[in-house]
Backbone bond lengths (Angstrom), bond angles and torsions (degrees), N, CA, C in turn:
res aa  C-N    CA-C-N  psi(-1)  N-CA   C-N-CA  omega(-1)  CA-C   N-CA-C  phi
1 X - - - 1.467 - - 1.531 109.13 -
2 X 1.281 125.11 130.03 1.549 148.04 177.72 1.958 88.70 -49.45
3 X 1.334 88.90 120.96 1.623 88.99 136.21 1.429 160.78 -51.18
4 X 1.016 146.68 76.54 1.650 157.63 -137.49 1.722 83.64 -34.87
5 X 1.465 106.11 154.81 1.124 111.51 145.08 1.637 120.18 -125.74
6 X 1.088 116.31 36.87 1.463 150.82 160.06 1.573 102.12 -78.50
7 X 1.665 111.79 146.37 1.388 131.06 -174.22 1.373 103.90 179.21
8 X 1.751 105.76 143.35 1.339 112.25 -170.98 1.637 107.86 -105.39
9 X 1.374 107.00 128.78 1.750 119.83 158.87 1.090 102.52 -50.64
10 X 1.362 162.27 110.18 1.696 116.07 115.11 1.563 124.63 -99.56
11 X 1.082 101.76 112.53 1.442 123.17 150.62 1.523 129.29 -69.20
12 X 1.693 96.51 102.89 1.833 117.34 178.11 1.715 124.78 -105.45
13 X 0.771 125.45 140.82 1.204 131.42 -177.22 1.672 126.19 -170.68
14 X 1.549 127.68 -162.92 1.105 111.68 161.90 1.616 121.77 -96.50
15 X 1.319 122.87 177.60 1.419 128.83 175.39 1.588 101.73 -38.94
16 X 1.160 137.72 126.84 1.550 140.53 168.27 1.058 130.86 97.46
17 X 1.321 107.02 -18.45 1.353 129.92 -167.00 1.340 123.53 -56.76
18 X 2.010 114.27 -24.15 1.564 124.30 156.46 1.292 99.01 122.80
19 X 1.597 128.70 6.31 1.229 134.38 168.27 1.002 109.25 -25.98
20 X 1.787 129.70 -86.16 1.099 131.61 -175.32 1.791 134.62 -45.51
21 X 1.468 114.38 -46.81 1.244 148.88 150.39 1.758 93.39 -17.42
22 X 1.545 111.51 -64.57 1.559 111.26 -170.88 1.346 116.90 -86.30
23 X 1.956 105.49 -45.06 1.557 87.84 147.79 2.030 131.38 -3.50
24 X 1.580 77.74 -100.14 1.606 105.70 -179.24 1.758 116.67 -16.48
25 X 1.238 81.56 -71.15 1.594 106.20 179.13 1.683 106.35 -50.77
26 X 1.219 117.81 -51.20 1.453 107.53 -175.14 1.675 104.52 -74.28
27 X 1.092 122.39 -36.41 1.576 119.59 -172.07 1.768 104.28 -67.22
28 X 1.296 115.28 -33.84 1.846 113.21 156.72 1.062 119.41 -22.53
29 X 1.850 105.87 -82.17 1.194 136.58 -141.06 1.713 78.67 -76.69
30 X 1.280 142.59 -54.27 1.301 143.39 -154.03 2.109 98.07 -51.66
31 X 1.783 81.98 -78.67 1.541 74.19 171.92 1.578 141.47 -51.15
32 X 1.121 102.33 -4.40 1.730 103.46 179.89 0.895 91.96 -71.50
33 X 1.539 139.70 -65.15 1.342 134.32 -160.01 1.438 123.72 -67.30
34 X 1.403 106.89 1.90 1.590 113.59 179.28 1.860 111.74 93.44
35 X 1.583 112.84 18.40 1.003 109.01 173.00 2.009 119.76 -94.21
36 X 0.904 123.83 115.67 1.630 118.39 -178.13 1.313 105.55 -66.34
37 X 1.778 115.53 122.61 1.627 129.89 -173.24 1.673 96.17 -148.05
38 X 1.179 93.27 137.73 1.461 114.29 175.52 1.421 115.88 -117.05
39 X 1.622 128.22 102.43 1.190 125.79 177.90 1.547 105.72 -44.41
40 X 1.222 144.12 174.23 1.299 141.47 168.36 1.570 87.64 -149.98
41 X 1.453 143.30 100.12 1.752 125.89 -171.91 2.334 83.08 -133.71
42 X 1.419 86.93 109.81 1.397 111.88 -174.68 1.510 95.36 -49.68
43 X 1.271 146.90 -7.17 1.297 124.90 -162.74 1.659 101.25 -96.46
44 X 1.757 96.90 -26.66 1.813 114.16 -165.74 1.721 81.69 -88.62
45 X 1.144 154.71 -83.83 1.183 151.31 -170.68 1.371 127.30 -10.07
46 X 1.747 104.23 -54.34 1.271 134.92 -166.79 1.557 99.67 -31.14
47 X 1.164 118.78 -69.89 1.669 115.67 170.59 1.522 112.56 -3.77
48 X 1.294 109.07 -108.73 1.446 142.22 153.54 1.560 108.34 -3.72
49 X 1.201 103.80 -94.37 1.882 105.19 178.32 1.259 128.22 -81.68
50 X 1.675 123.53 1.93 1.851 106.44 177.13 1.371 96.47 -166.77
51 X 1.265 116.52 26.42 1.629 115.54 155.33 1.456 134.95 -39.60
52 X 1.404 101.52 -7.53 1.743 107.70 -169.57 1.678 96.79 -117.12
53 X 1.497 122.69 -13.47 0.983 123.21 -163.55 1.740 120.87 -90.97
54 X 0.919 122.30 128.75 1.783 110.50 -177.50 1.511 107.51 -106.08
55 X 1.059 104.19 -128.25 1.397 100.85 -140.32 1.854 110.46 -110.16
56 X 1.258 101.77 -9.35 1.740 107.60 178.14 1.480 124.21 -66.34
57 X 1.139 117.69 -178.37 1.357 113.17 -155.74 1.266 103.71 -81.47
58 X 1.660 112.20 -47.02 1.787 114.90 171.39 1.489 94.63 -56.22
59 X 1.120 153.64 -72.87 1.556 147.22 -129.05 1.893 86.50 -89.18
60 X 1.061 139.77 -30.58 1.554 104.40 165.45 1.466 124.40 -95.17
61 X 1.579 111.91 19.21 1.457 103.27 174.30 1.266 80.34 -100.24
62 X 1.001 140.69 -62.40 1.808 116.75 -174.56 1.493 123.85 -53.23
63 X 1.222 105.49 -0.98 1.421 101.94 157.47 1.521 122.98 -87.97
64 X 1.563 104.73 -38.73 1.637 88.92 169.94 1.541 115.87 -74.22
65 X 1.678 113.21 -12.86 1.335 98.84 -163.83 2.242 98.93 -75.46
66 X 1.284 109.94 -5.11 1.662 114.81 -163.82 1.622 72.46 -91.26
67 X 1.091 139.29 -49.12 1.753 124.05 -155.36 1.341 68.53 -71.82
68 X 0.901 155.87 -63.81 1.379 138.16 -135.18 1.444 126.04 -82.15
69 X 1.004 104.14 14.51 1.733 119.98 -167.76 1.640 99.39 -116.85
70 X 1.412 98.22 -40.11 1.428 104.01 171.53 1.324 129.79 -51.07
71 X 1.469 104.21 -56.22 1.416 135.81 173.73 1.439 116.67 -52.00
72 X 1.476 114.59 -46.19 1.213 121.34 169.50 1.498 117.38 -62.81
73 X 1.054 125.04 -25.80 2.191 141.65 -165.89 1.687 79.23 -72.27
74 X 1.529 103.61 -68.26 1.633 118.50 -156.05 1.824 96.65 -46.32
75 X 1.294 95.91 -72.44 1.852 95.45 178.95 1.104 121.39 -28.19
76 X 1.470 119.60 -65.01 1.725 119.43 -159.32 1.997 99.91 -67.18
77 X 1.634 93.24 -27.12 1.737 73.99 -179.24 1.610 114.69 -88.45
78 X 1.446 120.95 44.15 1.344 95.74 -170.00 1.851 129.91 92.37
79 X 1.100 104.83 -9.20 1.608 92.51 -174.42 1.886 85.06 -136.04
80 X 1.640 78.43 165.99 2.105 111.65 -169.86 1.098 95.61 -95.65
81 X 1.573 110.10 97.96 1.645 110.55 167.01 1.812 105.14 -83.56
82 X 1.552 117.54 129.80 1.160 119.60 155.97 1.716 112.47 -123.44
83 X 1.322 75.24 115.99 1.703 106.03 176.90 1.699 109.30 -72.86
84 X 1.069 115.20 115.24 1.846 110.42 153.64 1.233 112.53 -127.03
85 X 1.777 96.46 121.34 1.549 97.59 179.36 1.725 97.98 -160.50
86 X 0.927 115.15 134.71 1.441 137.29 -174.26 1.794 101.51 -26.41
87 X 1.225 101.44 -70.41 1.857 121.01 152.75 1.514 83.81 74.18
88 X 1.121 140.94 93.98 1.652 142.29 -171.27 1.470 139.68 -81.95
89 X 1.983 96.13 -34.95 0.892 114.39 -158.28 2.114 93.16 -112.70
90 X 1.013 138.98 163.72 1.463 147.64 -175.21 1.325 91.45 -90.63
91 X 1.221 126.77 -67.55 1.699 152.16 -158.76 2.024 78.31 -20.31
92 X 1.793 93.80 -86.26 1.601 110.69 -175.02 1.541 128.41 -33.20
93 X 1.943 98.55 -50.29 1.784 108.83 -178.82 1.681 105.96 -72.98
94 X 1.253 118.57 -12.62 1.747 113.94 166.09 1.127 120.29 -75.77
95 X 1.472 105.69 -40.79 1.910 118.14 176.52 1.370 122.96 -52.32
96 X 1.443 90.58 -50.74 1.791 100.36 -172.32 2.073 106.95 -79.95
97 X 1.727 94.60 -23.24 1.744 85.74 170.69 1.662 104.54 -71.25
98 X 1.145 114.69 -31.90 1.631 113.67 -155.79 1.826 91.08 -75.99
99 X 1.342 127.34 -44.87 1.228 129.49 -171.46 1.910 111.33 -74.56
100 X 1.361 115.44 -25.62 1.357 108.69 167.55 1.870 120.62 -99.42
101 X 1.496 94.39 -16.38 1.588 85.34 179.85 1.121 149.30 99.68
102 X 1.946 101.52 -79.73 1.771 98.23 150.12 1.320 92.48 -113.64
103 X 1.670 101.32 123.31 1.136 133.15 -172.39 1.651 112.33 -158.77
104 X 1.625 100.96 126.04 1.651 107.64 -168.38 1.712 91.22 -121.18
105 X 1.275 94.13 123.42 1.870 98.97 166.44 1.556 112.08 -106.68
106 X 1.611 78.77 142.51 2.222 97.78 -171.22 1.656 107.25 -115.78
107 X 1.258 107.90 90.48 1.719 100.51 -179.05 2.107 89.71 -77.56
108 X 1.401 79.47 140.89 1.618 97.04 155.87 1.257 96.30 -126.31
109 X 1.394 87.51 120.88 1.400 110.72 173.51 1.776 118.58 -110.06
110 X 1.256 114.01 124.02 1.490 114.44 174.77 1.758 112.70 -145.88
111 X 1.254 115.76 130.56 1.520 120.82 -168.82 1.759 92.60 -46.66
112 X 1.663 91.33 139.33 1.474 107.32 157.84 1.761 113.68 -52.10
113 X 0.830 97.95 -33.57 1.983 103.82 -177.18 1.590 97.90 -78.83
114 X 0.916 131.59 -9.02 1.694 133.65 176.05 2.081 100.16 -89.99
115 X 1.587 89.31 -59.59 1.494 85.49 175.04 1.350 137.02 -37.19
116 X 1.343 96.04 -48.73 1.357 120.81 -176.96 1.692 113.31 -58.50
117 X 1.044 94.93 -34.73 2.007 109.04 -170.08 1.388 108.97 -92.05
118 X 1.339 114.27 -6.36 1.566 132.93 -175.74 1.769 92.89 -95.28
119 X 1.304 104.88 -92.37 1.726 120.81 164.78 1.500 92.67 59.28
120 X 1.486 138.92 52.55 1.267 123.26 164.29 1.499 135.12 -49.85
121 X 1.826 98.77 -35.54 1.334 107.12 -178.47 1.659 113.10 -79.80
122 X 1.691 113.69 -20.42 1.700 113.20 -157.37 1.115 114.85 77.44
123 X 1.914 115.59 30.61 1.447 103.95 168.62 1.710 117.75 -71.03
124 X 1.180 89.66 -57.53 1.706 115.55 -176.43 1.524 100.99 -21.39
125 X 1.505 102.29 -59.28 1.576 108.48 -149.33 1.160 104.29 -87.96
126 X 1.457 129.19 8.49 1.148 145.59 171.21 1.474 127.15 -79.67
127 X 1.308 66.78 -51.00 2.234 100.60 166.97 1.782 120.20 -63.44
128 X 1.558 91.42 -43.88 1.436 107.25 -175.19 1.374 104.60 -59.49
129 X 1.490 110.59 -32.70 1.683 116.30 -152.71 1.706 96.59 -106.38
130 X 1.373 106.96 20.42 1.610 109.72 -168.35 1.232 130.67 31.13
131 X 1.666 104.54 56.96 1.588 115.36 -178.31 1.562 85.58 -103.95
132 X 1.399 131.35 -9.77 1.523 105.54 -176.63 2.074 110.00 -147.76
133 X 1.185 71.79 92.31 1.556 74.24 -175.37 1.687 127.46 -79.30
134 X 1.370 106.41 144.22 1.862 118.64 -177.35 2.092 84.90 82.11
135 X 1.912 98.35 59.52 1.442 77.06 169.50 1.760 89.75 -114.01
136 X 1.204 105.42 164.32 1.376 107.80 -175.02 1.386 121.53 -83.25
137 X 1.307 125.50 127.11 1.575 132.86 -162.58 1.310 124.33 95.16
138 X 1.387 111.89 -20.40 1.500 139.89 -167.66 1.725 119.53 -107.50
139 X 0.975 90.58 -82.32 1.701 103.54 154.13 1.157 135.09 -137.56
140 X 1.713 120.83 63.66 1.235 132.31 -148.89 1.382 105.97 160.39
141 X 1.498 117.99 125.55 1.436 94.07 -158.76 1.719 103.12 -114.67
142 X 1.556 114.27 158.53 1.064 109.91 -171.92 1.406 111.58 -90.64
143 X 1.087 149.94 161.58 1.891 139.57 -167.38 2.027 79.27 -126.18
144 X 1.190 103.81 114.61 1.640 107.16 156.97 1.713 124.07 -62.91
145 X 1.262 124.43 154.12 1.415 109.42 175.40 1.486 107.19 -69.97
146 X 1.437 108.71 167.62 1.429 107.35 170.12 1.820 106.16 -119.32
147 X 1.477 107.80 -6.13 1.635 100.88 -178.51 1.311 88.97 -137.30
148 X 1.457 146.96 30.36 1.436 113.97 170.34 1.275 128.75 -62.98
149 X 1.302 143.23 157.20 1.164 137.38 -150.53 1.691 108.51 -101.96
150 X 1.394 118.62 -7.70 1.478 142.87 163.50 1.718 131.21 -152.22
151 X 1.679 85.69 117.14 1.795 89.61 176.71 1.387 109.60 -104.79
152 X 1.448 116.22 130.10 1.410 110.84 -175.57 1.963 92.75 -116.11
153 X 1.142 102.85 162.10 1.397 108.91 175.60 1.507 115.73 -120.76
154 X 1.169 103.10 107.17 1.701 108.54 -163.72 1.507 122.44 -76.49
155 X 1.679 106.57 -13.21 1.202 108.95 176.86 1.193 107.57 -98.06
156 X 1.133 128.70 1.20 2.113 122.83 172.81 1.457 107.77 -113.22
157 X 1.181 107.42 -26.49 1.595 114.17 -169.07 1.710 127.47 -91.90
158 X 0.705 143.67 131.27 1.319 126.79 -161.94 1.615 102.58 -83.88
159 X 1.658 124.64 -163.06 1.553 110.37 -171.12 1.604 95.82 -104.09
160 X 1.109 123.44 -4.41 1.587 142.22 179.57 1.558 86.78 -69.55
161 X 1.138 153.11 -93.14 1.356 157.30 -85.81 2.254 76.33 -140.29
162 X 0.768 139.99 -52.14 1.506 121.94 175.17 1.634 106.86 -43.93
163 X 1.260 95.05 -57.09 1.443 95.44 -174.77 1.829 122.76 -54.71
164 X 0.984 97.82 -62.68 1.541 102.78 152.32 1.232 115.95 -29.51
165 X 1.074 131.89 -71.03 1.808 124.87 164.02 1.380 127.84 -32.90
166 X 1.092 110.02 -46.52 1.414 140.03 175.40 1.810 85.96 -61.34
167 X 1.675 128.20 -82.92 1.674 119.67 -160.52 1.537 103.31 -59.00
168 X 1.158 119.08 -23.78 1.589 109.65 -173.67 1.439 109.75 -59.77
169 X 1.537 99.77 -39.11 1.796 108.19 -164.49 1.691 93.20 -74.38
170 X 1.302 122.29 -42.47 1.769 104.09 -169.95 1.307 91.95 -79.17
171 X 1.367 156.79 -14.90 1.419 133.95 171.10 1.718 94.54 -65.51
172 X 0.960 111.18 -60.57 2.166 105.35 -164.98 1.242 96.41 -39.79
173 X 1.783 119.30 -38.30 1.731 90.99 -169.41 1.015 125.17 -132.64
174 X 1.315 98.56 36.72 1.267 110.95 126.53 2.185 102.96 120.29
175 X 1.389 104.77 -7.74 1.205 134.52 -166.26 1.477 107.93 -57.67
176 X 1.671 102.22 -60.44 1.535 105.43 169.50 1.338 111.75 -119.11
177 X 1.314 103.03 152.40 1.697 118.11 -174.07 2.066 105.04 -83.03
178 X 1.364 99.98 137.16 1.088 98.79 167.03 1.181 136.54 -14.98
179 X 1.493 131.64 -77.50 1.186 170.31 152.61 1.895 105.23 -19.02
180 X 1.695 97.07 -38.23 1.400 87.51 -179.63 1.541 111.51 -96.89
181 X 1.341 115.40 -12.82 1.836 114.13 167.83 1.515 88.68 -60.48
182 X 1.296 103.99 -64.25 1.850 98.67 -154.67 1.800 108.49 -24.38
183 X 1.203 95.68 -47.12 1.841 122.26 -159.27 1.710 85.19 -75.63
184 X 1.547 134.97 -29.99 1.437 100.72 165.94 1.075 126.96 -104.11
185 X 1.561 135.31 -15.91 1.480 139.33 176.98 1.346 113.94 -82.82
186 X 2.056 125.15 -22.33 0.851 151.43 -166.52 1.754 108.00 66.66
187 X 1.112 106.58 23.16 1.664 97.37 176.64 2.013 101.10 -131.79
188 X 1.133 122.38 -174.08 1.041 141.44 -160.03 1.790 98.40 -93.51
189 X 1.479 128.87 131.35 1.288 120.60 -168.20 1.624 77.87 -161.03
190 X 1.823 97.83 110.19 1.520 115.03 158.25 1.133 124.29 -91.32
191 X 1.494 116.44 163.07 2.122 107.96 178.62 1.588 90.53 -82.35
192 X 1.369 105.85 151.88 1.348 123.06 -176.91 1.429 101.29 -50.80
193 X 1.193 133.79 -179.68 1.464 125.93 166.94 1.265 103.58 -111.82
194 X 1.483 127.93 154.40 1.071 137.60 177.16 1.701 131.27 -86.65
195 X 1.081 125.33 92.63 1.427 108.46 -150.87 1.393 101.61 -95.61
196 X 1.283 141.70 116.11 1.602 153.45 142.29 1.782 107.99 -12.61
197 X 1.005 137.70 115.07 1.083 147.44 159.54 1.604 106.67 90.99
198 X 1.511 104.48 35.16 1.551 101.99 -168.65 1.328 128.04 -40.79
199 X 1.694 98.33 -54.93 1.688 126.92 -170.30 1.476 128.41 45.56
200 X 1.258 96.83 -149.94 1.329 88.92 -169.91 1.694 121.31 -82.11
201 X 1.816 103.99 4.25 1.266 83.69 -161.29 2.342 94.49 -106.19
202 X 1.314 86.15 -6.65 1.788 97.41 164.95 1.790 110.23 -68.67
203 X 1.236 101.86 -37.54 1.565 114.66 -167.89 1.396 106.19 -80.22
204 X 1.426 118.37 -32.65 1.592 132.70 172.24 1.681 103.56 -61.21
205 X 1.204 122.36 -42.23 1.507 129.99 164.78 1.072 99.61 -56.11
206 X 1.109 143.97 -80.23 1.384 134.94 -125.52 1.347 106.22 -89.17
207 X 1.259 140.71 12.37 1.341 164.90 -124.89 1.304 104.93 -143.39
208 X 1.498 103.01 -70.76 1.400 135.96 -177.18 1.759 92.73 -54.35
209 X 1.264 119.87 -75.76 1.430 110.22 172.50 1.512 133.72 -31.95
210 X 1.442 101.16 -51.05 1.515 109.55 -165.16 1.585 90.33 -82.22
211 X 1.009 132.27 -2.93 1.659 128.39 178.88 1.815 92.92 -86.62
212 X 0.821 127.59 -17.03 1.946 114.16 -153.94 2.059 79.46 -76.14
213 X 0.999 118.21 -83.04 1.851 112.09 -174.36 1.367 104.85 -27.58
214 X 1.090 101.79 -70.32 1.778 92.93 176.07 1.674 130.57 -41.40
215 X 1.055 108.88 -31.70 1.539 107.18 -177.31 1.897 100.70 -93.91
216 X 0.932 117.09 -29.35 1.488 118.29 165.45 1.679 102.62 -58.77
217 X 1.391 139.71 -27.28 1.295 133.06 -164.94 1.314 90.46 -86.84
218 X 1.811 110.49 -51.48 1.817 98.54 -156.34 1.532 115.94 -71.82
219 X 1.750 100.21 -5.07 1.636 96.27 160.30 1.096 122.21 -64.73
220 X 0.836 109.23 -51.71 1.768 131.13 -165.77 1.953 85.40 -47.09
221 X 1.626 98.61 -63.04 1.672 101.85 -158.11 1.409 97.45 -49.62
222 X 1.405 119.76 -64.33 1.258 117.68 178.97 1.485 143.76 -26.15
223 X 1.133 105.91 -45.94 1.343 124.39 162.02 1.796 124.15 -63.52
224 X 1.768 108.11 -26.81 1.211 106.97 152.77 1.548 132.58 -120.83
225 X 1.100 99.56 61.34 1.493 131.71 -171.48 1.788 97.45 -75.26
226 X 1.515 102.40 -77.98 1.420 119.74 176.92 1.720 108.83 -8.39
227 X 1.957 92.87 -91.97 1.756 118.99 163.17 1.636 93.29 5.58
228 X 1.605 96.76 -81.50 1.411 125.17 -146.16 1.866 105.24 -42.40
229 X 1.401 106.99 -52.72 1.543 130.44 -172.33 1.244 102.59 -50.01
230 X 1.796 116.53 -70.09 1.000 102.75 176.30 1.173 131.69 -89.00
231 X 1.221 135.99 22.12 1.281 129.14 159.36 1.810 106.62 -78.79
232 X 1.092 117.75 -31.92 1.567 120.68 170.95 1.384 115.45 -68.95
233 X 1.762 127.35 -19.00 1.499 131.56 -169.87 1.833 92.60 -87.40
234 X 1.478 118.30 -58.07 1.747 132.84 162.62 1.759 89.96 -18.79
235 X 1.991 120.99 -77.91 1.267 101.02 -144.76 1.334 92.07 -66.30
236 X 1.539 139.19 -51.06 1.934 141.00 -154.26 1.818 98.99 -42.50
237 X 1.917 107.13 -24.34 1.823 100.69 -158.52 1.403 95.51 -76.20
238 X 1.538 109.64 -40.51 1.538 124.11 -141.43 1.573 92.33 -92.44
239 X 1.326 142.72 -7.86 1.464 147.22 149.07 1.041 115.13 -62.28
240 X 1.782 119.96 -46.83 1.494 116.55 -164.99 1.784 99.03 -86.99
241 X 1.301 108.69 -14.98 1.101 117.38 -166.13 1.615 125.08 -72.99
């Protein structure tokens, strides 16, 4: 039996963070080129697979582990499941990689102090003011990846240039063929090269790079640190209050 050429996205992060946003955008660009991709964005699902489920730590690892069952169907037959879903805990986003296989994880990462100043829906300040408890970042904690295979930074980067991060990594492994990034970014996207005796001081590079977005964010966070404090001292008055 042929090998699938099906493989699952998942993209984790916190509430706002642009998961879906990149989702979307990559499942486009996929199908233009004639590739079959199924957004999977846990918030549109919720119906269907975890309507009964709230908000605790057991009831959202069985929620990623149900996206994850999904994701796995989509793969073996041929199609690019990209999953976006908050997914919180590591325990779950290891399980469901170890149980599907080819599987590439996309943290979007953006400072909680960015979230917060974003807050389109009024979760945050909801959270802050303890109208919603076991929320993630807030009161509930988020577990970062420790091996995903792409970190994009959603608050410096635009969704043009995440995504791009995102096709570089399925060309290295092997997922998409050259020829078909070209056909979605419209520019030329080689597999990294592999260098023999890299070590630590190739790996010290590549580090060094993927740190420059990141240290542009924790300015940013830094600088709204303050905001952040007291808007959390406001909800502690207006509770006791």
């Amino acid at each position: 039996m042929p090998q699938t050429t099906g493989f699952t996205l998942w993209l984790t992060g916190m509430s706002g963070a642009g998961k879906s946003t990149i989702a979307t955008y990559l499942g486009a660009r996929l199908r233009a080129i004639g590739r079959k991709a199924e957004v999977l964005d846990c918030d549109e699902v919720a119906a269907q697979l975890h309507k009964e489920l709230g908000t605790t730590k057991d009831d959202r690892q069985l929620t990623v582990r149900r996206l994850g069952w999904v994701a796995k169907l989509l793969t073996r037959n041929d199609t690019i499941a990209i999953a976006a879903a908050v997914s919180p805990y590591r325990e779950s986003r290891d399980q469901v990689r170890k149980e599907i296989g080819r599987f590439v994880e996309v943290f979007v990462d953006c400072p909680t102090e960015t979230l917060i100043q974003r807050d389109t829906k009024g979760l945050y300040k909801k959270a802050l003011a303890g109208e919603l408890p076991n929320f993630t970042g807030v009161t509930d904690p988020y577990e970062t990846p420790q091996h995903a295979e792409v970190v994009v930074h959603s608050d410096v980067e635009s969704v043009e240039i995440s995504v791009e991060r995102v096709v570089q990594a399925l060309v290295d492994v092997g997922y998409l063929q050259p020829a078909e990034a070209k056909a979605m970014m419209g520019k030329r996207i080689k597999p990294a090269p592999v260098v023999k005796g890299r070590g630590a001081k190739g790996k010290a590079k590549a580090e060094k790079a993927s740190a420059r977005p990141r240290a542009a964010a924790k300015g940013k966070a830094k600088a709204a640190r303050p905001a952040v404090r007291e808007a959390k001292k406001a909800s502690k008055k207006a509770r006791r209050g």
